[in-house]
C-alpha positions in Angstrom: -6.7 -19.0 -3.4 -10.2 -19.5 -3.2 -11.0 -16.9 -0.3 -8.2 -14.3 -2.4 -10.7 -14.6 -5.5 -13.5 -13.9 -3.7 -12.5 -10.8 -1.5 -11.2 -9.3 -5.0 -15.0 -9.9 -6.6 -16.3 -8.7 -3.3 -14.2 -5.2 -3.5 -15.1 -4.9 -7.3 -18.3 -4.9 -6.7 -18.2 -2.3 -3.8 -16.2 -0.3 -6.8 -18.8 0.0 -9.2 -21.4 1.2 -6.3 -18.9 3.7 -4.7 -16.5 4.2 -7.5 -15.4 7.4 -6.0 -14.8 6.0 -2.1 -11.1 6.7 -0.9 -11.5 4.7 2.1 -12.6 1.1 -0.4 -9.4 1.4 -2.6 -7.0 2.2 0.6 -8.6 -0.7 1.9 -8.5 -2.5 -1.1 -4.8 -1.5 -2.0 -4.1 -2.8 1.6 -5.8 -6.2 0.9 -3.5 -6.8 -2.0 -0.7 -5.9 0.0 -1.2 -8.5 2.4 -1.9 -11.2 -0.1 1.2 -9.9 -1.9 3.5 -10.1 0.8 1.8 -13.6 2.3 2.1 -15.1 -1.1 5.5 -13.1 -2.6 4.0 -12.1 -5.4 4.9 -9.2 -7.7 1.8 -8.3 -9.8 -0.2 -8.3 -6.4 2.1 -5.8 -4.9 1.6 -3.8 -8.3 -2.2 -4.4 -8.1 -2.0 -3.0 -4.7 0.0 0.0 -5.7 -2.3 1.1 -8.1 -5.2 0.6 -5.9 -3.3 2.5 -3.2 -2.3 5.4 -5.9 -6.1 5.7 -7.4 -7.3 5.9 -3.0 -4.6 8.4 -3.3 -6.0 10.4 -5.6 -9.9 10.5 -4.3 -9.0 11.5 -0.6 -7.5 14.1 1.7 -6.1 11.2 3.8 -2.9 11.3 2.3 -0.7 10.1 5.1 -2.4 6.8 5.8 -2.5 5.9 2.2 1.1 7.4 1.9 2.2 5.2 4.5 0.2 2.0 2.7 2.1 3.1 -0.6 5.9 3.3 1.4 4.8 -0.4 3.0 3.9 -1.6 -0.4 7.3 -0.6 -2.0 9.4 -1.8 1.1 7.8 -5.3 0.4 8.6 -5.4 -3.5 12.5 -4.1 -2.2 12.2 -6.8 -0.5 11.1 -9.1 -2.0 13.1 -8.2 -5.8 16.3 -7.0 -3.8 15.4 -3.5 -5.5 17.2 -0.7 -4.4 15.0 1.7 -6.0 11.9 0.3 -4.5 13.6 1.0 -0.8 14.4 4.6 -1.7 10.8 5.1 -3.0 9.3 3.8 0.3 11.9 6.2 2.5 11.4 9.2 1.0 7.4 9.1 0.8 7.9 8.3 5.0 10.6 11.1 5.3 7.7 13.2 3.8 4.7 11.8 5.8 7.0 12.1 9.1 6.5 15.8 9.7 2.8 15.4 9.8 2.3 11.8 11.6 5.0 12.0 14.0 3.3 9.4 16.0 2.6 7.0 13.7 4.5 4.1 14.9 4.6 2.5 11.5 5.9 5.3 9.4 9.1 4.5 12.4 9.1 1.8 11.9 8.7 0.9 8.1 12.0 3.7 7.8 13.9 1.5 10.0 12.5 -1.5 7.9 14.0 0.6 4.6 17.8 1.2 6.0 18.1 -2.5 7.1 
């Protein structure tokens, strides 16, 4: 819990330098999503997503984050038995498929989505 508290202070603080960095909040979003799925917890998932969503918004690397977003709502389906969360994680890969083709995760989270 400790370490947890200290990587989010750490990544705040890199916000208010860079507030406009992409690559910090994708990394950031992705941070939470690990802590979220390690410790099943919803508002960490929905911290992540809107970290993930704000990287979204400040870059041109849309199918990385896109494919952080789809992992993010595959582990709240998950994890909450919601439907709806699946079906948001399949169609942003179905979208994100014709461009990163060989992406082995975008494969692989959609065969994580059906299951």
């Amino acid at each position: 819990e400790e370490a947890y508290k200290k990587a989010v202070y750490y990544f705040e603080k890199a916000a208010l330098q860079h507030p406009e960095d992409s690559a910090l909040y994708l990394k950031w979003g992705e941070m939470l999503l690990v802590s979220g799925k390690r410790k099943r917890e919803l508002p960490i998932l929905e911290q992540s997503l809107e970290k993930l969503n704000l990287a979204l918004r400040k870059s041109q690397r849309l199918d990385e984050i896109l494919i952080s977003i789809a992992d993010c709502y595959l582990t709240i389906g998950i994890q909450q038995e919601s439907i709806d969360a699946l079906k948001m994680s399949y169609e942003r890969l179905l979208g994100v498929s014709q461009t990163s083709m060989e992406n082995y995760r975008v494969w692989y989270l959609m065969g994580m989505t059906l299951i």
